[in-house]
N, CA, C and O atoms as CSV, one atom per row, in Angstrom:
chain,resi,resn,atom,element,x,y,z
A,1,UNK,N,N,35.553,-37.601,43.287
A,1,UNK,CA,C,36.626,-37.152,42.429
A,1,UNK,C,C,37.877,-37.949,42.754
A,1,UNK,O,O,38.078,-38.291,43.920
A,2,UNK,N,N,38.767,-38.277,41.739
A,2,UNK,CA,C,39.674,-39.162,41.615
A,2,UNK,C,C,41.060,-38.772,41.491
A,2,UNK,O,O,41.343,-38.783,40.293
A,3,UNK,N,N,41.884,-38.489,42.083
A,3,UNK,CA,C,43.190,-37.941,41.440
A,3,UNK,C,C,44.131,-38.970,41.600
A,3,UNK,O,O,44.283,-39.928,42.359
A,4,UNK,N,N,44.744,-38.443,40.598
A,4,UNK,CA,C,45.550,-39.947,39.876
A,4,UNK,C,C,46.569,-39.228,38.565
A,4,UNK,O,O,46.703,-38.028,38.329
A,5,UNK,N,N,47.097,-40.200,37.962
A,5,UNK,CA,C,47.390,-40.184,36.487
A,5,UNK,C,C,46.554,-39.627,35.419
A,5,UNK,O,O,46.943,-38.847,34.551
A,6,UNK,N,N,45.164,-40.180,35.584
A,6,UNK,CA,C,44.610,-39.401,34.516
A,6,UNK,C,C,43.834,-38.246,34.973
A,6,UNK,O,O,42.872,-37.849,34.315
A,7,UNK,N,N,44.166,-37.733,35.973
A,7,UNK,CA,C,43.520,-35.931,36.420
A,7,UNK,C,C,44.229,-35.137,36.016
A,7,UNK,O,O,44.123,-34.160,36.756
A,8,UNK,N,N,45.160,-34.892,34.989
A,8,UNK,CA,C,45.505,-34.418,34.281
A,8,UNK,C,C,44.967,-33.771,33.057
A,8,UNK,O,O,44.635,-34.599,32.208
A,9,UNK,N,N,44.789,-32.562,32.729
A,9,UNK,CA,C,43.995,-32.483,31.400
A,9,UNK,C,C,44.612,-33.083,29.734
A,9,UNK,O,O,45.693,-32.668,29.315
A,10,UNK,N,N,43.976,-33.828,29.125
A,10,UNK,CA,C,44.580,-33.864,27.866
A,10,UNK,C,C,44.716,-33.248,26.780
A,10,UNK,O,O,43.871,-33.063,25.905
A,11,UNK,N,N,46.339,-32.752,26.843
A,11,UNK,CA,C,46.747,-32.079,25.471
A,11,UNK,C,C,47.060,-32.499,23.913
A,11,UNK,O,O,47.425,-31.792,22.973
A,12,UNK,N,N,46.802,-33.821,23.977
A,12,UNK,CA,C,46.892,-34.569,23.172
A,12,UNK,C,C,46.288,-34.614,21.946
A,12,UNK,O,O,46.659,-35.155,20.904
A,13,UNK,N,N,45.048,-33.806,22.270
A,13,UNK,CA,C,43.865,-33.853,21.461
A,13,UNK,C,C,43.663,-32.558,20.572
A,13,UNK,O,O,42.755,-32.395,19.756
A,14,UNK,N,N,45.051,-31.339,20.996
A,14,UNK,CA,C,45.077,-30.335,20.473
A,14,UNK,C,C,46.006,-30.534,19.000
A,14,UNK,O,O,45.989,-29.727,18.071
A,15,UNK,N,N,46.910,-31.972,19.047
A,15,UNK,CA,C,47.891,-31.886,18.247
A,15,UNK,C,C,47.268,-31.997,16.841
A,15,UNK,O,O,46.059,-32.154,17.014
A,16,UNK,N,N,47.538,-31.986,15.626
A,16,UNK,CA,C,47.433,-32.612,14.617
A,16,UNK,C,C,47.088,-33.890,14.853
A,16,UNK,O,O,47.631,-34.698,15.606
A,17,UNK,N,N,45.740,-34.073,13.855
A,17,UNK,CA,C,45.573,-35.721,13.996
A,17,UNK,C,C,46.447,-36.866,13.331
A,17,UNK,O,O,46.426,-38.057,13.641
A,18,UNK,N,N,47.212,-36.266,12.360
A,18,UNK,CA,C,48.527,-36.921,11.950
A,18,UNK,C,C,49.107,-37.744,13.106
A,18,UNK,O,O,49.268,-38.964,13.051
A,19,UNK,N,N,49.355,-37.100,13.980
A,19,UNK,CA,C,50.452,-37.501,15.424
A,19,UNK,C,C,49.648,-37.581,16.662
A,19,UNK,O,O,50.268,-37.218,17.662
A,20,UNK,N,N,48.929,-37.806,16.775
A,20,UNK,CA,C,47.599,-37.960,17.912
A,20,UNK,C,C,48.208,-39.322,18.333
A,20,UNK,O,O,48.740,-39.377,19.442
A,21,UNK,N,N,48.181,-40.373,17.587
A,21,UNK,CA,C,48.462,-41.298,18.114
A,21,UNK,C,C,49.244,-41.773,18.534
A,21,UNK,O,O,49.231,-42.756,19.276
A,22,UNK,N,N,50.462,-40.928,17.987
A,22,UNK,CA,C,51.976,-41.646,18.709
A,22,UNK,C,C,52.249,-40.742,19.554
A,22,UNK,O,O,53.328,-41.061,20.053
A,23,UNK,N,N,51.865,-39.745,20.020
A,23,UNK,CA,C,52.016,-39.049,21.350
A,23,UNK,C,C,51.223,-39.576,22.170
A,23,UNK,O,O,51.613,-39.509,23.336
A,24,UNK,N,N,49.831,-40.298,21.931
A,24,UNK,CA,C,49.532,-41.055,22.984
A,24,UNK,C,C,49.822,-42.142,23.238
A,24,UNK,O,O,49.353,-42.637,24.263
A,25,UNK,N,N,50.657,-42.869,22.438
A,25,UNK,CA,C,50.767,-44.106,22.507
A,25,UNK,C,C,52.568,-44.223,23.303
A,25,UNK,O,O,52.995,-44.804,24.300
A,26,UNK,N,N,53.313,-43.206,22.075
A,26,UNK,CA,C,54.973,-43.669,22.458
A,26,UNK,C,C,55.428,-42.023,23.348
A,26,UNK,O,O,56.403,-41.990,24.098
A,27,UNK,N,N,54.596,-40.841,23.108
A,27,UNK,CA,C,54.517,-39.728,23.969
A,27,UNK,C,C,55.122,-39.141,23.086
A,27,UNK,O,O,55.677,-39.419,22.023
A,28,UNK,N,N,54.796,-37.711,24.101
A,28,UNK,CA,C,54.626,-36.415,23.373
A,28,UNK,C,C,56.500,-35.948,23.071
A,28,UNK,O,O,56.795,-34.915,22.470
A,29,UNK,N,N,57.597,-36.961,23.637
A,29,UNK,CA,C,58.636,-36.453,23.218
A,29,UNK,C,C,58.992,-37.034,21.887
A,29,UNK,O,O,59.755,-36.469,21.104
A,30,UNK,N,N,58.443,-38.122,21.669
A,30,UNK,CA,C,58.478,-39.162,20.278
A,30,UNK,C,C,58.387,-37.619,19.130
A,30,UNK,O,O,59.285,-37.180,18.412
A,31,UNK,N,N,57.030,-37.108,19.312
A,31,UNK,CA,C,56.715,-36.322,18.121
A,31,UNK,C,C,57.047,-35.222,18.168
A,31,UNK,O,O,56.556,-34.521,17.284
A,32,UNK,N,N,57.854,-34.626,19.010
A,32,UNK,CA,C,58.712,-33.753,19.444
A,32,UNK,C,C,60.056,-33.722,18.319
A,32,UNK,O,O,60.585,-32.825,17.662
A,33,UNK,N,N,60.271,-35.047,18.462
A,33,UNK,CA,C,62.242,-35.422,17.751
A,33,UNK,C,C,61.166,-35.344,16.482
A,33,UNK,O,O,61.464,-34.495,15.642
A,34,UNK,N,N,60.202,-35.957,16.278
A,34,UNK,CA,C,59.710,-36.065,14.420
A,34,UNK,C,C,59.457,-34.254,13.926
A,34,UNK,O,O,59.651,-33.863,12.775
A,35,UNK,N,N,58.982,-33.316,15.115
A,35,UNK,CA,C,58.581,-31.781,14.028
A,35,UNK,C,C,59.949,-31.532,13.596
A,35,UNK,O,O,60.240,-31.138,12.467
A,36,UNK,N,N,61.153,-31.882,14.946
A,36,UNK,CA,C,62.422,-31.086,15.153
A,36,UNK,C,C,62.998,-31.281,13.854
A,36,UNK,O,O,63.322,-30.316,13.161
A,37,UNK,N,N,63.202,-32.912,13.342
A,37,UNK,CA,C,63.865,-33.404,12.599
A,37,UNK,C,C,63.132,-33.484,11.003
A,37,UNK,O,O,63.754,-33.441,9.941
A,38,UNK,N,N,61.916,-33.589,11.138
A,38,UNK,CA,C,61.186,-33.665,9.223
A,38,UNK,C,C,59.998,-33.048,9.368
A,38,UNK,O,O,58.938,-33.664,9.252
A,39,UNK,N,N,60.065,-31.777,9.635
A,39,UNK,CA,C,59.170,-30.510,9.762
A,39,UNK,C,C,58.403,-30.447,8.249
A,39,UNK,O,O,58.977,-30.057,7.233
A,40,UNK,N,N,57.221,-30.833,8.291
A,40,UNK,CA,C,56.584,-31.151,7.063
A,40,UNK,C,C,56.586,-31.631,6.080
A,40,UNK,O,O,56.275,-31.240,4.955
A,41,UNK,N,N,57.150,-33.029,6.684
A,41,UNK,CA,C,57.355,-34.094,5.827
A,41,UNK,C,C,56.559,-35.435,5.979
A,41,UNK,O,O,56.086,-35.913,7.010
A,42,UNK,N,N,56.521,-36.025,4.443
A,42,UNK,CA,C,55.441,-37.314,4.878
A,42,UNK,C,C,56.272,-38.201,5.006
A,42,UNK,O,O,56.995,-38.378,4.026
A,43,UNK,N,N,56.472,-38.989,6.090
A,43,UNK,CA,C,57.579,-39.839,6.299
A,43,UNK,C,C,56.813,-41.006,5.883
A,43,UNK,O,O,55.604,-41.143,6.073
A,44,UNK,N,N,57.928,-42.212,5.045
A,44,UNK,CA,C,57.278,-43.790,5.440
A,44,UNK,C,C,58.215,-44.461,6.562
A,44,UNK,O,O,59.424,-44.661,6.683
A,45,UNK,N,N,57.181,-44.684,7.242
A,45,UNK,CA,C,57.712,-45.871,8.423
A,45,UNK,C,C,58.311,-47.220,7.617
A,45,UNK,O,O,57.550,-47.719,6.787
A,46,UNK,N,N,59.559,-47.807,7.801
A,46,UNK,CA,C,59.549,-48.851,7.466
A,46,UNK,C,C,59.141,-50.009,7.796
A,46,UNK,O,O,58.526,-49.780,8.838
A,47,UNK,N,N,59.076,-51.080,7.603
A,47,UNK,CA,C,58.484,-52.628,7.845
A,47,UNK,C,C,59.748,-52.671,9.173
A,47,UNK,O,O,59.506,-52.868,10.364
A,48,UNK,N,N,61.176,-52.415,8.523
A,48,UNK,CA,C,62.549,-52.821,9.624
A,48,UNK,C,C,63.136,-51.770,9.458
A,48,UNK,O,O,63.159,-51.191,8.372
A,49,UNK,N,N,63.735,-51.329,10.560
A,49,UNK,CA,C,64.783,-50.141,10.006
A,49,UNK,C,C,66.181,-51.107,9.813
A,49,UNK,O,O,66.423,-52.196,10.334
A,50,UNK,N,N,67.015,-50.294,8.863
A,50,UNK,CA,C,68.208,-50.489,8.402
A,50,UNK,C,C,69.222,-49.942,8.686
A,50,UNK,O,O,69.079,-48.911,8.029
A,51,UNK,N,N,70.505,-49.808,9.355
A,51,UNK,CA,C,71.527,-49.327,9.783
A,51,UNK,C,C,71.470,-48.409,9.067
A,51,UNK,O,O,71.392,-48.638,7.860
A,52,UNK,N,N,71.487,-47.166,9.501
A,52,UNK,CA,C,71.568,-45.496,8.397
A,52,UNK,C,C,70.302,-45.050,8.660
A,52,UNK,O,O,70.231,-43.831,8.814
A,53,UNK,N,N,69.609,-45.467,8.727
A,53,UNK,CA,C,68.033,-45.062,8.376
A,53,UNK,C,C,67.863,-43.657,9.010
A,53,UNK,O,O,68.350,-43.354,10.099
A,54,UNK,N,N,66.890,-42.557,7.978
A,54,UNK,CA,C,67.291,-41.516,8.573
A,54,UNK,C,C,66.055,-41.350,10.023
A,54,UNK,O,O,65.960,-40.251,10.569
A,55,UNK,N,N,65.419,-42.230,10.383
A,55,UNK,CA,C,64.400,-42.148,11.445
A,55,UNK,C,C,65.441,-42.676,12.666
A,55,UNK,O,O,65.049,-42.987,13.791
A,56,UNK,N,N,67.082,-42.721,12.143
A,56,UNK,CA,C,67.908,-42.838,13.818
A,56,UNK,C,C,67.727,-41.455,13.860
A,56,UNK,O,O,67.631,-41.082,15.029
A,57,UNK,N,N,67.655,-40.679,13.170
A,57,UNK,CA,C,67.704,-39.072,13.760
A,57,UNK,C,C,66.871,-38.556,15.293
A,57,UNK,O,O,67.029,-37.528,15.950
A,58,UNK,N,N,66.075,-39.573,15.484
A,58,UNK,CA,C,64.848,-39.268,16.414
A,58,UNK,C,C,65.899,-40.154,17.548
A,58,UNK,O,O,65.304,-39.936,18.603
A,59,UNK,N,N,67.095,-41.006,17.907
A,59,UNK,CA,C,67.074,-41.533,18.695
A,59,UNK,C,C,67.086,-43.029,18.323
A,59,UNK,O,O,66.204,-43.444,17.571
A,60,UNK,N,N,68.018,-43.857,18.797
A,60,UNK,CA,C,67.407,-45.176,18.334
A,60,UNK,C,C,66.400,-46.027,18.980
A,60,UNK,O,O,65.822,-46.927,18.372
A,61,UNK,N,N,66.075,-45.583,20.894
A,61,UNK,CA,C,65.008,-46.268,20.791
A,61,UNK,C,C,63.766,-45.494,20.421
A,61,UNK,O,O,63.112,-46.501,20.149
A,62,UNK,N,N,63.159,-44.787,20.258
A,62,UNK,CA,C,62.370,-43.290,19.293
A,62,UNK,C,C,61.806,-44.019,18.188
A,62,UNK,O,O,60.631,-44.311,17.964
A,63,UNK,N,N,63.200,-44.340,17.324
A,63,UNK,CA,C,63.109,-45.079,15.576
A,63,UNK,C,C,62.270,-46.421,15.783
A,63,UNK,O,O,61.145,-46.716,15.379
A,64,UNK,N,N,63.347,-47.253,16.676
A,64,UNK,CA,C,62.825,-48.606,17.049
A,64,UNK,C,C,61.477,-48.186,17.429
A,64,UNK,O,O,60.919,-48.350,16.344
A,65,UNK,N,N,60.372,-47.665,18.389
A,65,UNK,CA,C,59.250,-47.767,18.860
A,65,UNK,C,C,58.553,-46.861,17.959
A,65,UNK,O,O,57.346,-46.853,18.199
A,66,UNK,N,N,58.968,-45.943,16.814
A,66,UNK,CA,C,57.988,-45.626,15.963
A,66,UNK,C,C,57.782,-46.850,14.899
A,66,UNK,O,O,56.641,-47.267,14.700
A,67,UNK,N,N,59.078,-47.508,14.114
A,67,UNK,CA,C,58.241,-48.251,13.513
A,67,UNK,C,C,57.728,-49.660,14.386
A,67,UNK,O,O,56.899,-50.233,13.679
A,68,UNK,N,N,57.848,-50.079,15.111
A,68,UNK,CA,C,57.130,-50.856,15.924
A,68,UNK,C,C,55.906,-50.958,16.287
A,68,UNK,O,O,55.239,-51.988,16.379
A,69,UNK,N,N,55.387,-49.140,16.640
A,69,UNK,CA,C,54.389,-48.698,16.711
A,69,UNK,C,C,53.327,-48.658,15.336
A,69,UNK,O,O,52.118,-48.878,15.407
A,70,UNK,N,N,54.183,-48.279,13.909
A,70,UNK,CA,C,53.406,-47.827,13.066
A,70,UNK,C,C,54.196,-48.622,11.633
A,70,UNK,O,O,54.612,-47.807,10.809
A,71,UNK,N,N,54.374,-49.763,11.367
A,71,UNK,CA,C,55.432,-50.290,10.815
A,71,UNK,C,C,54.604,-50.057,9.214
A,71,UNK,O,O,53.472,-50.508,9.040
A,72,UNK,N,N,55.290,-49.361,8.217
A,72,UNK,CA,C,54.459,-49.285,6.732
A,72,UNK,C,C,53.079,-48.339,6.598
A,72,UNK,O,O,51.993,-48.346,6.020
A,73,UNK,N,N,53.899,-47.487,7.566
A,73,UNK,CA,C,52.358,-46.288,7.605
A,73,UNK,C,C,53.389,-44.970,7.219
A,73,UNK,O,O,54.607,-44.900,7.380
A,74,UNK,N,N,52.669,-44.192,6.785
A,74,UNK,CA,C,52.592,-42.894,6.140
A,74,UNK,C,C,52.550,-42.033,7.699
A,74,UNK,O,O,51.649,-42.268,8.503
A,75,UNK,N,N,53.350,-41.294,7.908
A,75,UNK,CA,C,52.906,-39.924,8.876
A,75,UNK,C,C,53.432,-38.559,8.267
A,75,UNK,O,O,54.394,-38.042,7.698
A,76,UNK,N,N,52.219,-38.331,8.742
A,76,UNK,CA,C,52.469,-36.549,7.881
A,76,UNK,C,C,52.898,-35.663,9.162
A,76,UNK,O,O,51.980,-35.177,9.822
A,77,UNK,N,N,54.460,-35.379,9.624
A,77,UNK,CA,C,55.094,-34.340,10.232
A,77,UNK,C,C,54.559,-33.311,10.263
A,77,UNK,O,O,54.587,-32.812,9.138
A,78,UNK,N,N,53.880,-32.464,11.239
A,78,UNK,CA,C,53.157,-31.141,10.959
A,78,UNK,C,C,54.613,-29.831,11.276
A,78,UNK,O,O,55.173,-30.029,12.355
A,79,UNK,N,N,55.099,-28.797,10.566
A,79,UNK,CA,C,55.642,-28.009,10.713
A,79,UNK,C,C,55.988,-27.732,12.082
A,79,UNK,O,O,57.126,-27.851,12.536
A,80,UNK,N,N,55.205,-27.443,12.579
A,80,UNK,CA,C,55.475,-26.954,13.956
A,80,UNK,C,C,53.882,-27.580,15.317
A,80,UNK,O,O,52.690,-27.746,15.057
A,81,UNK,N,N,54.525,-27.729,16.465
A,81,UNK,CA,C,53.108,-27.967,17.152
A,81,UNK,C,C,52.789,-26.589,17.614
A,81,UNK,O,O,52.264,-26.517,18.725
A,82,UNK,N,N,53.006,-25.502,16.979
A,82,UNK,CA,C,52.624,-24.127,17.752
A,82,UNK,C,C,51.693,-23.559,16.489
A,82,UNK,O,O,52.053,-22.762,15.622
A,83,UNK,N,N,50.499,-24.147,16.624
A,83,UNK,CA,C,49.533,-23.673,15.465
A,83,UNK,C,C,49.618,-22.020,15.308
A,83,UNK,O,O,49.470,-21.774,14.111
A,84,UNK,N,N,49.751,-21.138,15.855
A,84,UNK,CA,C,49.560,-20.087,15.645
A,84,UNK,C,C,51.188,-19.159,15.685
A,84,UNK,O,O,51.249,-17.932,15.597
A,85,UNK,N,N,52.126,-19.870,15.802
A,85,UNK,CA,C,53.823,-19.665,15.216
A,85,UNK,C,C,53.367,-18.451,13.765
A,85,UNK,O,O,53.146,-17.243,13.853
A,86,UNK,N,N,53.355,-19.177,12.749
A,86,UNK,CA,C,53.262,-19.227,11.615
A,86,UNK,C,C,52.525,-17.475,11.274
A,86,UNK,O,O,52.862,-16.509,10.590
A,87,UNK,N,N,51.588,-17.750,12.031
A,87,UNK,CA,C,50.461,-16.209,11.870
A,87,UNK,C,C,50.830,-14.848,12.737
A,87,UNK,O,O,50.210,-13.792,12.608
A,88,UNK,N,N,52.217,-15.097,13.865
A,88,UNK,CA,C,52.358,-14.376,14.658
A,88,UNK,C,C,53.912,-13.791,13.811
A,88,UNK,O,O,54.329,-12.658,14.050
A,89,UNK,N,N,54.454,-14.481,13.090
A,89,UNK,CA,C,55.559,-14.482,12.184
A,89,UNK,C,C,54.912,-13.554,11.138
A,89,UNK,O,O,55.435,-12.446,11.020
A,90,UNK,N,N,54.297,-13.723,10.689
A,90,UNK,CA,C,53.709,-13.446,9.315
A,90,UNK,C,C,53.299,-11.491,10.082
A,90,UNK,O,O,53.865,-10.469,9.693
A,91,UNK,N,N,52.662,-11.533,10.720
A,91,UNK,CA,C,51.731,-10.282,11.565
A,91,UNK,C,C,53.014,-9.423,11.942
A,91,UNK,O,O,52.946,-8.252,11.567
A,92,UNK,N,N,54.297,-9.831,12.690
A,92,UNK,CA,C,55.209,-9.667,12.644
A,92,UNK,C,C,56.571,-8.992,11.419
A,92,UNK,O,O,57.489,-8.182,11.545
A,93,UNK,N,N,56.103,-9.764,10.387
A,93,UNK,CA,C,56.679,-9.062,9.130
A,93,UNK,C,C,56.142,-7.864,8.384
A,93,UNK,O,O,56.644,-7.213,7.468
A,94,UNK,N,N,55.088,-7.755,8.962
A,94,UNK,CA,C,54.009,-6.939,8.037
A,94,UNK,C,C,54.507,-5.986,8.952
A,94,UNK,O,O,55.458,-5.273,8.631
A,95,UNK,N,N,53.972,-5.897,10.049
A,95,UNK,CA,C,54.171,-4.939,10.925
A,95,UNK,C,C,55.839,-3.900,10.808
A,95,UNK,O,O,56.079,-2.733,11.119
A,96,UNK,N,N,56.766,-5.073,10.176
A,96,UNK,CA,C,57.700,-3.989,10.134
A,96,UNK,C,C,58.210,-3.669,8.855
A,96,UNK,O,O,59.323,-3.294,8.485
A,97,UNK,N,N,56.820,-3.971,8.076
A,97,UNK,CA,C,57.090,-2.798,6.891
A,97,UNK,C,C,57.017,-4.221,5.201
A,97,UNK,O,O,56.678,-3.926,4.056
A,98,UNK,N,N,57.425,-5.520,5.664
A,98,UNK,CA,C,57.429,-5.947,4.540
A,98,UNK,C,C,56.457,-6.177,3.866
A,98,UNK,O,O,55.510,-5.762,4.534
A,99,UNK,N,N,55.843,-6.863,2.319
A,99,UNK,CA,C,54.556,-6.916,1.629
A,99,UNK,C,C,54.411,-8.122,1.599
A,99,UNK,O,O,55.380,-8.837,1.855
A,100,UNK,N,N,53.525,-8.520,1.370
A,100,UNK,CA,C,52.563,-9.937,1.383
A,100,UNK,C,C,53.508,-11.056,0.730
A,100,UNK,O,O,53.410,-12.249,1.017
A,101,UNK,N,N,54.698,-10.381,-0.440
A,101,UNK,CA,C,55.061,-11.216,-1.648
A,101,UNK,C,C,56.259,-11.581,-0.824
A,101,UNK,O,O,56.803,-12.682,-0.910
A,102,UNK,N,N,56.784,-10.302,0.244
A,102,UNK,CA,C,58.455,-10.454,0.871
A,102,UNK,C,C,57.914,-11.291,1.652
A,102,UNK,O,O,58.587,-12.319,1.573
A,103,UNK,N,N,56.786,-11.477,2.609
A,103,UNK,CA,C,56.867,-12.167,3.761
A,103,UNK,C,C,56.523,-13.568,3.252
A,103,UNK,O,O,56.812,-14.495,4.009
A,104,UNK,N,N,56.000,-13.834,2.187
A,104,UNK,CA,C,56.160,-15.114,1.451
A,104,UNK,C,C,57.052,-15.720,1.166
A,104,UNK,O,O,57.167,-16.946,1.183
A,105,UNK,N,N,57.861,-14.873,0.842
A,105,UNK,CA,C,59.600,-15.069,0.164
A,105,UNK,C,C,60.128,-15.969,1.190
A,105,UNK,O,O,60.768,-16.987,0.927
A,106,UNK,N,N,59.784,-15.481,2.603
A,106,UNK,CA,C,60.727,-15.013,3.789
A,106,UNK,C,C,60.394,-16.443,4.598
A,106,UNK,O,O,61.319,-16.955,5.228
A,107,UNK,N,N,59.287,-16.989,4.587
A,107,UNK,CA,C,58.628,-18.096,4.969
A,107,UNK,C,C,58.681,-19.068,4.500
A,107,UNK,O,O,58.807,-20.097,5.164
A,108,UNK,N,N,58.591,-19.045,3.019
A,108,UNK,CA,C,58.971,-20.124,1.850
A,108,UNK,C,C,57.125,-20.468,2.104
A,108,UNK,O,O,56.789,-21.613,2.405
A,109,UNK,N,N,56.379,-19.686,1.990
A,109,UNK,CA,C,55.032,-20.532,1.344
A,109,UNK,C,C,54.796,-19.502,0.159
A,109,UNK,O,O,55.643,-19.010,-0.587
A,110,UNK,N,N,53.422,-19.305,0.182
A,110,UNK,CA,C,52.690,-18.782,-0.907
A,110,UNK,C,C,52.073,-17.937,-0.449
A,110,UNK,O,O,51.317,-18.081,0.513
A,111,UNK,N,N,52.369,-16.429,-1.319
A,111,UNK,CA,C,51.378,-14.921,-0.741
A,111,UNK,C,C,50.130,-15.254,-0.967
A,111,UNK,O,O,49.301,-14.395,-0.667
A,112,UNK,N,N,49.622,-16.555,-1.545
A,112,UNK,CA,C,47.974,-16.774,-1.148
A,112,UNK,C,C,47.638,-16.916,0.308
A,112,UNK,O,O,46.694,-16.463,0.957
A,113,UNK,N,N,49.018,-17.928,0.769
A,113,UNK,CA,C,48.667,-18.315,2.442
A,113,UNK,C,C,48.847,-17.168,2.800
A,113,UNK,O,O,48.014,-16.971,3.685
A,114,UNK,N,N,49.479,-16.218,2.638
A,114,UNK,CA,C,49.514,-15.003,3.608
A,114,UNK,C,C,48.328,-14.033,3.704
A,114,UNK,O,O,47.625,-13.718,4.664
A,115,UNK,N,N,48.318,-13.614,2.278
A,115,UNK,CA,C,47.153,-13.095,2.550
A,115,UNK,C,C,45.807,-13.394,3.056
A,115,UNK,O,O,44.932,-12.547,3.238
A,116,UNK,N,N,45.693,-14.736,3.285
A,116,UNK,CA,C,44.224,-15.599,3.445
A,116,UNK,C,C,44.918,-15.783,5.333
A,116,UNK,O,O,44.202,-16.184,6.251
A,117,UNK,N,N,45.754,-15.555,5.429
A,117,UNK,CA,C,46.034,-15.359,7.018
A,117,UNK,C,C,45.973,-14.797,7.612
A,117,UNK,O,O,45.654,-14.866,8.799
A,118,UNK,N,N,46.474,-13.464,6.528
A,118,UNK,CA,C,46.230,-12.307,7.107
A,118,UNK,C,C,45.132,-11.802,7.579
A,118,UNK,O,O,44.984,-11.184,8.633
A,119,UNK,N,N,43.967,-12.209,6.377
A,119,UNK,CA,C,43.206,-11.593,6.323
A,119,UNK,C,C,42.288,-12.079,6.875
A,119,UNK,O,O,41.311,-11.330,6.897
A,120,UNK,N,N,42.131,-13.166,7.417
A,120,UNK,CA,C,41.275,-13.974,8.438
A,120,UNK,C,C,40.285,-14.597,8.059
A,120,UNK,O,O,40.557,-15.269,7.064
A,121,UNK,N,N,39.011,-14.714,8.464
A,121,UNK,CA,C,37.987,-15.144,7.815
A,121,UNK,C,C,37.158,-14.463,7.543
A,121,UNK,O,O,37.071,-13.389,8.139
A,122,UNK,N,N,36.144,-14.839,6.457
A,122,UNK,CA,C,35.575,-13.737,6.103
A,122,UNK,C,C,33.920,-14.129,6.390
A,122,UNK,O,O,33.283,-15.151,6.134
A,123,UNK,N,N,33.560,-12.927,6.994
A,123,UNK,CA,C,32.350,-12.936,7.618
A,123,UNK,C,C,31.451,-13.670,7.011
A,123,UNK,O,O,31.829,-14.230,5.982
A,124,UNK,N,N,29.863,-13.902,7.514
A,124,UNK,CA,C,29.229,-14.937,6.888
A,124,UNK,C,C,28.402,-13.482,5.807
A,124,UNK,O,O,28.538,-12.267,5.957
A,125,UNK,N,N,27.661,-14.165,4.879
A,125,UNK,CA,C,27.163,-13.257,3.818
A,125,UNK,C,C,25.733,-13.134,3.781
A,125,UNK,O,O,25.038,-13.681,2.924
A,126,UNK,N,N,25.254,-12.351,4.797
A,126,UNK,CA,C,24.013,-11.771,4.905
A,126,UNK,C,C,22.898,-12.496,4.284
A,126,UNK,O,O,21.860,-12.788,4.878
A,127,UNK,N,N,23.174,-12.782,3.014
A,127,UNK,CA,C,22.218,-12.521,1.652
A,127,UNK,C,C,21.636,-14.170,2.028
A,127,UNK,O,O,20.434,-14.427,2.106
A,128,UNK,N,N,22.972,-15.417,2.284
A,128,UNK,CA,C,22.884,-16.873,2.591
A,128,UNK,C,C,21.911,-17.401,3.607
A,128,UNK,O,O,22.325,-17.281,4.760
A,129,UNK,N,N,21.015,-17.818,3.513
A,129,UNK,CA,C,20.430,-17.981,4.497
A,129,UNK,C,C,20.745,-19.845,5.083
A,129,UNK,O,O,21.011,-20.694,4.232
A,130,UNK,N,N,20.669,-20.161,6.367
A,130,UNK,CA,C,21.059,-20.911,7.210
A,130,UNK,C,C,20.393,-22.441,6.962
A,130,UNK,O,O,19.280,-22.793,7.354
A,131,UNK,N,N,21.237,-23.153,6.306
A,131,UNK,CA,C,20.564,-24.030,5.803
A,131,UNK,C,C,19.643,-25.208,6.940
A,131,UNK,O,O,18.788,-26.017,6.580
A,132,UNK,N,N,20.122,-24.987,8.284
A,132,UNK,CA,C,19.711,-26.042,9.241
A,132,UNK,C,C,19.173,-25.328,10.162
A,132,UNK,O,O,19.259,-25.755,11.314
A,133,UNK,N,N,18.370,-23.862,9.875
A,133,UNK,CA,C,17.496,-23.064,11.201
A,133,UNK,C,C,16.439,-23.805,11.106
A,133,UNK,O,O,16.112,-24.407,10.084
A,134,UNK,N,N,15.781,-23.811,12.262
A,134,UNK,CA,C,14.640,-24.886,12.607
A,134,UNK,C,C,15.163,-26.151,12.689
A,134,UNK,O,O,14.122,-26.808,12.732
A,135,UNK,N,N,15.874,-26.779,12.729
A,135,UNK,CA,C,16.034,-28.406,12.551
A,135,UNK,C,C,16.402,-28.342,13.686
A,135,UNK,O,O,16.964,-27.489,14.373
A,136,UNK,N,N,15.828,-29.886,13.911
A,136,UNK,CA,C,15.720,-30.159,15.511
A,136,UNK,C,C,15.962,-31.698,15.262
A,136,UNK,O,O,15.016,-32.442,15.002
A,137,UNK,N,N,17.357,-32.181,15.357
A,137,UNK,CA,C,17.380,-33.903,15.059
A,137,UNK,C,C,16.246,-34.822,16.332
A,137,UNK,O,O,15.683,-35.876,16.038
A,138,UNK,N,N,16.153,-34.352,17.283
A,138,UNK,CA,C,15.217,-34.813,18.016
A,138,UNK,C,C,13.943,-35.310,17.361
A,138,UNK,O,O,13.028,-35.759,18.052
């Protein structure tokens, strides 16, 4: 057994695959300044940044080493890195009384997402039978 730098476990692999790569590449504070600053937004990286550019928001060396890193690429900002924020908010509103349509209101999505959050997943259906029992790729 080896301890070192990489005996560390990797969290990297929990993020959105959107940002997988520039937290491993420029780190996990890079995509930190990107949820803080364009929280579900599809950003374009430019070819050069331009004095103003709103990717100084992250910092200028941040800006400089994202497009450096990703120069004319598309990244899709995920809302938040706390996957389960969103559902503990929502569980939270209900709980003190509001309806599916207020806590939609209240969030700015859609009482489809809520209710399909709320309501979790829905069991498998008896009747379906398992399309890959018996298969053995061996």
């Amino acid at each position: 057994m080896s301890i070192g730098h990489n005996s560390r476990p990797n969290h990297i692999d929990v993020l959105p695959a959107s940002v997988q790569d520039i937290a491993d590449t420029l780190g996990l504070g890079v995509v930190m300044a990107l949820v803080e600053h364009f929280p579900g937004q599809e950003l374009n990286i430019p070819q050069k940044l331009t004095p103003g550019h709103k990717l100084y928001k992250l910092g200028a060396a941040n800006a400089e080493a994202l497009t450096a890193f990703c120069p004319q690429d598309k990244v899709l900002v995920p809302v938040t890195l706390d996957r389960g924020k969103r559902r503990r908010q929502m569980v939270a509103l209900e709980n003190a009384g509001l309806s599916r349509g207020e806590i939609a209101s209240e969030l700015g999505c859609s009482q489809r997402h809520v209710r399909r959050t709320l309501n979790g997943p829905h069991p498998p259906d008896p009747n379906q039978g398992d399309l890959f029992a018996g298969f053995d790729p061996d």
